[in-house]
N, C-alpha and C positions, 0 to 999 in steps of 0.2 A: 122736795128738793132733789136734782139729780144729780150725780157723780158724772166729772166731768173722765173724759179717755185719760188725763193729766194726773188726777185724784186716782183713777183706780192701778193706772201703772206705778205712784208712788203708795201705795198701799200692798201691790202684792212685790215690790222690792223690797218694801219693809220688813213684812212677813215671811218673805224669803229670808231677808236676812236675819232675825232673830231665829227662825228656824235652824237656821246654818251654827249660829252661834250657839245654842242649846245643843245639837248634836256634837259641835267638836267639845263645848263643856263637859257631856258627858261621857265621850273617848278617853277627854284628858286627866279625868277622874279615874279610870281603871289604869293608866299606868303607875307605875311605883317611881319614887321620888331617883333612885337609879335607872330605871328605864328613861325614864323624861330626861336625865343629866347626857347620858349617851348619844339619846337621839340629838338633841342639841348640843352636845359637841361635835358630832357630824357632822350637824347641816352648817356649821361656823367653818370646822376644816375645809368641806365640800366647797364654799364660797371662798374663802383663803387660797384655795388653786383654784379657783376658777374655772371648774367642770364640777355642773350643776345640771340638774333636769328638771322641769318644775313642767308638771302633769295638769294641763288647762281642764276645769269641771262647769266653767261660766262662762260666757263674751256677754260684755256689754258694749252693743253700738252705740254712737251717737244720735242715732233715731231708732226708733223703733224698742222693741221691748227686749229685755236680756233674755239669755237663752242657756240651757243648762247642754252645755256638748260633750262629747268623749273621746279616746284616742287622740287628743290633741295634745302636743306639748311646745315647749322652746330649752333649748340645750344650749349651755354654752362650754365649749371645749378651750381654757385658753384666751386664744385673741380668734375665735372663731364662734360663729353663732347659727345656730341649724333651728331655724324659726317654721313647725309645720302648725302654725293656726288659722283658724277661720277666718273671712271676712266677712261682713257688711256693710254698708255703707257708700255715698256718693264720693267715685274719683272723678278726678278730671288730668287729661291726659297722661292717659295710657295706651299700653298697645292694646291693640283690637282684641277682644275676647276676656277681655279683663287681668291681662300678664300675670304676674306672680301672685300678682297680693300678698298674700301675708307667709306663703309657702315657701318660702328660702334657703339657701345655705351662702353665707358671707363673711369676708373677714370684720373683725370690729376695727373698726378706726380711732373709737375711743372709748373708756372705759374708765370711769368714775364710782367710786364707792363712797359712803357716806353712813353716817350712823345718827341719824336724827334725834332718836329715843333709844335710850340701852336694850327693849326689848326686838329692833330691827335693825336693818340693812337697807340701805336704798342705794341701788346700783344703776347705772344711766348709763346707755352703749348706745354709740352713733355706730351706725352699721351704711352702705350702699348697696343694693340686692342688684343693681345693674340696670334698674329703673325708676328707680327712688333715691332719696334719702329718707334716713328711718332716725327715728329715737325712741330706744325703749327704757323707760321707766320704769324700774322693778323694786319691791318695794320687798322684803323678807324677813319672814318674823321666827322670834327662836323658836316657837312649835311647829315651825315649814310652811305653815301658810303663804300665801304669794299672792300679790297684786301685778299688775303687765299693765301702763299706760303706751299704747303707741303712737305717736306723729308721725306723721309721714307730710310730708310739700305734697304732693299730689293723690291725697289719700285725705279723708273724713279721720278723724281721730276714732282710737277704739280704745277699750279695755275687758281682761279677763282677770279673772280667779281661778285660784286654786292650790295646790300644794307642791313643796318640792319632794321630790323622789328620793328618798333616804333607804341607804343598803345598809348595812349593819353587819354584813359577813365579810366586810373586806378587814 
């Protein structure tokens, strides 16, 4: 019997992800039931004004296989969105050389908050980069974990993972 390209990418997504889930299990295990209340009451404040930084460690394309990246993030200040992530994936009309993609700085147009399950946040920003329309899907959990689903009209859908940025000195 052979594994088909389909079987082996949902196999090491899989293993990724329990892997993923096992490491922050046991992060979240070395904090004390006060450290853990603080950090999440941060990242509630931090989401309540509306300047958050959530630090990308994943993209998931819509083809091809995920990817574990670095130095990437999406900030939102406000009614303003400073987007420097990755892309991959097929557009269709854009400017030549492949315009902004996902590297941005724009105002939000609109901005919805939602609480699906008491353990998250799910916030939704229509943004205009000046070549798109965009919708981002953000999905935040009180341990700062973070989900990013993007739309875009002339963009392949994406998504990433990863954490929001939590200071504790302010």
């Amino acid at each position: 019997m052979t594994i088909t390209t389909a079987m082996r990418k949902f196999i090491f997504i899989l293993a990724t992800a329990i892997m993923a889930f096992a490491a922050a299990s046991c992060a979240a295990l070395r904090m004390t039931p006060e450290e853990k209340a603080k950090i999440e009451a941060k990242i509630q404040d931090d989401l309540d004004n509306r300047e958050f930084i959530i630090d990308v460690n994943q993209m998931n394309p819509l083809r091809g296989p995920s990817r574990n990246v670095n130095s990437f993030s999406l900030e939102v200040k406000e009614d303003f969105l400073i987007s420097r992530l990755p892309y991959f994936g097929q557009a269709w009309n854009v400017p030549y050389g492949g315009g902004k993609g996902m590297n941005f700085e724009s105002k939000i147009s609109d901005y919805i908050e939602t609480m699906p399950k008491p353990d998250r946040r799910q916030i939704t920003i229509a943004t205009n980069n000046g070549e798109d329309n965009l919708v981002f899907v953000i999905v935040v959990f009180t341990n700062g974990k973070a989900s990013i689903d993007v739309r875009a009209r002339n963009r392949e859908s994406i998504s990433y993972s990863g954490d929001m940025r939590v200071s504790l000195d302010d």
